[in-house]
C-alpha positions in Angstrom: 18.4 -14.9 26.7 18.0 -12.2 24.2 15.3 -14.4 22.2 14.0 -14.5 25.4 13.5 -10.5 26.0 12.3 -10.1 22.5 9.4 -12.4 23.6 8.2 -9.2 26.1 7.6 -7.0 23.1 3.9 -5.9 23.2 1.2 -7.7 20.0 -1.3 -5.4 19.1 -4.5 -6.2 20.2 -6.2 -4.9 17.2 -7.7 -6.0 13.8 -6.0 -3.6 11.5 -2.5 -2.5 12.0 -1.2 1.0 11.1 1.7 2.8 11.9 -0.2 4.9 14.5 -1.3 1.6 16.2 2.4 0.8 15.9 3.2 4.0 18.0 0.6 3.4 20.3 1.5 -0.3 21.2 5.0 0.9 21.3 4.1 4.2 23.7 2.4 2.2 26.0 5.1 -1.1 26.6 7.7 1.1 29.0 7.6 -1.1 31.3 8.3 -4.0 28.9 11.3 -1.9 27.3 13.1 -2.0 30.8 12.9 -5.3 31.3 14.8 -5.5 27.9 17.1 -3.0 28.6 18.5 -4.3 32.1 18.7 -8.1 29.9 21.1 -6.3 27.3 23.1 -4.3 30.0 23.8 -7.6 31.7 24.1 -9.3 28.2 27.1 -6.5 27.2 28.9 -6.6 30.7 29.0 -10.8 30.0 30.6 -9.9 26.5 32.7 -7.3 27.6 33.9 -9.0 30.7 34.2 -12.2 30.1 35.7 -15.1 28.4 36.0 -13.3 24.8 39.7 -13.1 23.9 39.4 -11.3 20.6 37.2 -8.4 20.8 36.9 -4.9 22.5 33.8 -3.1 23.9 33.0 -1.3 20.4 33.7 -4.4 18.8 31.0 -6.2 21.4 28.8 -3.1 21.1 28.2 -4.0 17.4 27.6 -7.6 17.8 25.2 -7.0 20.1 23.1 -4.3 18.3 23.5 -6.8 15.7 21.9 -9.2 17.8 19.0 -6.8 19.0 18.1 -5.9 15.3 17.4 -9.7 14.4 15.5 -9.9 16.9 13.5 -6.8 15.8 13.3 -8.4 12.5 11.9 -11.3 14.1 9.2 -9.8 16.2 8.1 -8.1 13.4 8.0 -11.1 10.9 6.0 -12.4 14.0 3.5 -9.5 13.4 3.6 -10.0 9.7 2.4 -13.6 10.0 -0.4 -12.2 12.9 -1.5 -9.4 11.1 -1.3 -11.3 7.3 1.4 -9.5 5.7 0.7 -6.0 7.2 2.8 -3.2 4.9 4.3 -1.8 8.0 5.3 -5.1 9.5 7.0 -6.0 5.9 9.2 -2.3 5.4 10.0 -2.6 9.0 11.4 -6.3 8.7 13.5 -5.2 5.6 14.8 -2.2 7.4 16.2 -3.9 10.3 17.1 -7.0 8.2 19.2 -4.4 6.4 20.4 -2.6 9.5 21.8 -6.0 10.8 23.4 -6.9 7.6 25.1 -3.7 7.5 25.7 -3.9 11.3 27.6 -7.3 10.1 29.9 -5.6 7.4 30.7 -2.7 10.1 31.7 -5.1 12.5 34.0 -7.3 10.0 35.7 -3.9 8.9 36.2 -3.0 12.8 37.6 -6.0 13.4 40.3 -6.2 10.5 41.0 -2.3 11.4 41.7 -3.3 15.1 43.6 -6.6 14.4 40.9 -8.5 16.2 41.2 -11.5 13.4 43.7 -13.9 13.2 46.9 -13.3 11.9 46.5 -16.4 9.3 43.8 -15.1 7.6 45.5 -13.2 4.5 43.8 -9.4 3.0 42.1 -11.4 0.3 40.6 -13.7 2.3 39.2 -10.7 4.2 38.3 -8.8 1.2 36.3 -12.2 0.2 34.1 -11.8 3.3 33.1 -8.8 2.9 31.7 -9.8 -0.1 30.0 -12.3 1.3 28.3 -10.4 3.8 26.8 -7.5 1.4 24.2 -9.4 -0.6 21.6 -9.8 1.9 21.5 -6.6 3.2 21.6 -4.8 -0.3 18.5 -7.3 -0.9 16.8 -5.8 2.6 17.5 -2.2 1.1 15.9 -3.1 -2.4 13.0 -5.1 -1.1 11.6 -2.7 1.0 9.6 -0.8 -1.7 8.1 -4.1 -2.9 6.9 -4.3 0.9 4.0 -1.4 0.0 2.5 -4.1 -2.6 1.9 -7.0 -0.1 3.4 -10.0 1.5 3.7 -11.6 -2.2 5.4 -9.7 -4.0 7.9 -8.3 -1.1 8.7 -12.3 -0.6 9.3 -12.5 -4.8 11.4 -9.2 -4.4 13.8 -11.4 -2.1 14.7 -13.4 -5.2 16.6 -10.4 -6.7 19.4 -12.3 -4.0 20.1 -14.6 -6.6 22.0 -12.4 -9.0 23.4 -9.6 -6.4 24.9 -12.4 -5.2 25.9 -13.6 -8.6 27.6 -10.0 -9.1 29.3 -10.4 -5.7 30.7 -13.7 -6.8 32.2 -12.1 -10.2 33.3 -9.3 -8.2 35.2 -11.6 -5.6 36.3 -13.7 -9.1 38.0 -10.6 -10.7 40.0 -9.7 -6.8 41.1 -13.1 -6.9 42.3 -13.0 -10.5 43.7 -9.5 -10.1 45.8 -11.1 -7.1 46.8 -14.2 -9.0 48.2 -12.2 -11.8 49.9 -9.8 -9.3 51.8 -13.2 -7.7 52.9 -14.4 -10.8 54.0 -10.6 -12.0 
């Protein structure tokens, strides 16, 4: 359904695409906004109300603008392929790519603060995930300079995933060494 409300967002119906068309496109979609709008409403009362045992409303509140920035991402990785590789299109698809990401981490750390997880999974194992969830949107944060220099090189900025993700894995090595050694202490 929220795919689905994404699909109202306005193209431009121009050759070139700048920010001010952006604004433009953006000023003049009200109408399409609303429709969005009522769709998330009804999609946060459904969360909040309904068959979800282990969450609250703040809890649901941060899925869902998780949900809503992917889907920002996508439209505008929609408009990147339209408008081929427009700069804007690109720094906005890392920003909200990175907004989610971090949206994901906030929501993990929520979650363990409010006991929303399950009781089996141990502080390590939690500490693991967070870890697991950083590298993409550290990635979004760093690509988004490369964006200025074109579809090309933004898309070869994305490979700088390969060893933040490395350094995450050490980093999660090191916690679980630290740990071991701590047991056997």
């Amino acid at each position: 359904m929220i795919y689905k409300l994404f699909l109202f967002l306005p193209r431009p119906e121009i050759d070139g695409f700048t920010k001010d068309d952006l604004v433009d496109v953006l000023l003049s979609s009200h109408l399409n906004y609303m429709v969005m709008f009522v769709g998330f409403v009804l999609v946060l009362i459904y969360w909040m109300f309904g068959n979800l045992e282990r969450t609250d409303g703040k809890h649901a509140t941060l899925s869902l603008l998780q949900v809503i920035c992917v889907m920002i991402y996508l439209y505008f990785v929609r408009l990147d392929v339209e408008f081929d590789g427009a700069v804007i299109a690109l720094q906005i698809e890392s920003i909200f790519l990175a907004i989610a990401g971090f949206l994901g981490v906030w929501s993990w750390h929520y979650a363990i603060k409010n006991k929303l997880i399950s009781n089996s999974i141990k502080t390590d194992e939690q500490n693991k995930v967070y870890l697991k969830l950083m590298p993409e949107p550290i990635v979004s944060v760093l690509s988004f300079p490369f964006a200025a220099f074109g579809p090309d090189i933004c898309t070869i900025s994305w490979l700088m995933l390969i060893p933040v993700s490395y350094i995450a894995k050490k980093i999660e090595a090191r916690i679980t060494a630290k740990q071991q050694n701590k047991v056997e202490d």
